[in-house]
C-alpha positions as CSV (number, residue, x, y, z in Angstrom):
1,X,12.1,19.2,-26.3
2,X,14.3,17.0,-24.5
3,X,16.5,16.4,-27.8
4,X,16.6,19.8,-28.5
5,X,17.8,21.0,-25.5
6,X,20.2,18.3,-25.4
7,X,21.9,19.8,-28.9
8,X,22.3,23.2,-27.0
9,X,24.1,22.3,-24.2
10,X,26.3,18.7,-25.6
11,X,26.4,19.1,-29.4
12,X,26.8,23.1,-29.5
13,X,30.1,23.3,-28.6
14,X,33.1,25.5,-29.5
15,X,34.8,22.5,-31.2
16,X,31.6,22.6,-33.7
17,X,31.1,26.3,-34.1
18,X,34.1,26.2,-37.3
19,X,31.6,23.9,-39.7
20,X,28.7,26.1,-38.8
21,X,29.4,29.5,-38.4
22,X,27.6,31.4,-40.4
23,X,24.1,29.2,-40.6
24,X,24.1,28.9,-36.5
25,X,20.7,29.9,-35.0
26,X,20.9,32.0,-32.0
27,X,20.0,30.0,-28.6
28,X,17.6,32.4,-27.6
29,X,15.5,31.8,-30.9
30,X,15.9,28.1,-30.7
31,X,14.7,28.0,-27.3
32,X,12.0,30.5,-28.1
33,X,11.2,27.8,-31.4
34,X,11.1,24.7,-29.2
35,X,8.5,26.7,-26.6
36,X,6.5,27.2,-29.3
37,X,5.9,24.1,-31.0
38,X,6.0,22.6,-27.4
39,X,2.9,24.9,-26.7
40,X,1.4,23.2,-30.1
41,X,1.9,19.7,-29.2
42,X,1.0,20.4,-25.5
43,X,-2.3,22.6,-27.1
44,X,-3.0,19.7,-29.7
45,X,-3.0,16.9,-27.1
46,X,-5.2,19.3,-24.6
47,X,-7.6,20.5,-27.3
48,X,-7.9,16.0,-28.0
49,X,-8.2,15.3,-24.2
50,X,-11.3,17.8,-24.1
51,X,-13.5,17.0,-27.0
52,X,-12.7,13.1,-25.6
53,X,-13.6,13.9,-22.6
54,X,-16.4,16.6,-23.6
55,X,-18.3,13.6,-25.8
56,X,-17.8,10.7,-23.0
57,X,-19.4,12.9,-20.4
58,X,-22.1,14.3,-22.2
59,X,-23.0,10.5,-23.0
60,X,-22.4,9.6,-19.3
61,X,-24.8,12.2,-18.6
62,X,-27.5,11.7,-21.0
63,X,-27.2,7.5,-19.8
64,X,-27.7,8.8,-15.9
65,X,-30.5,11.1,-16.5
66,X,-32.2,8.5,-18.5
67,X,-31.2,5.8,-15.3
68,X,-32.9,8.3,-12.8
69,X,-36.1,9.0,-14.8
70,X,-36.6,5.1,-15.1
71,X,-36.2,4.7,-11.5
72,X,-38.7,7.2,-10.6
């Protein structure tokens, strides 16, 4: 995201515009483009982080129930 928003503001300039006129993407659709795929990676890492931490805890869980019934 960081790169990309780099190339709007430093590489975009008027002094480029002449070699890419015509095959220039508007900066409202690449910003939209970079929110999206930021949303992807953000969702992807999330979706990771939860089925992680879903399967440790359930273990964690199952391990502490088993620790309390044995101390009973």
């Amino acid at each position: 995201m960081i790169l990309v928003f780099s190339y709007m503001i430093f590489i975009d300039s008027d002094a480029n515009q002449h070699f890419m006129k015509d095959k220039e993407l508007p900066k409202a659709v690449l910003f939209v483009m970079v929110l999206i795929f930021t949303g992807i990676i953000l969702g992807t890492f999330a979706l990771f982080y939860r089925l992680i931490y879903g399967v440790l805890t359930r273990k964690l869980k199952k391990n502490y129930s088993e620790l309390e019934r044995l101390e009973v």
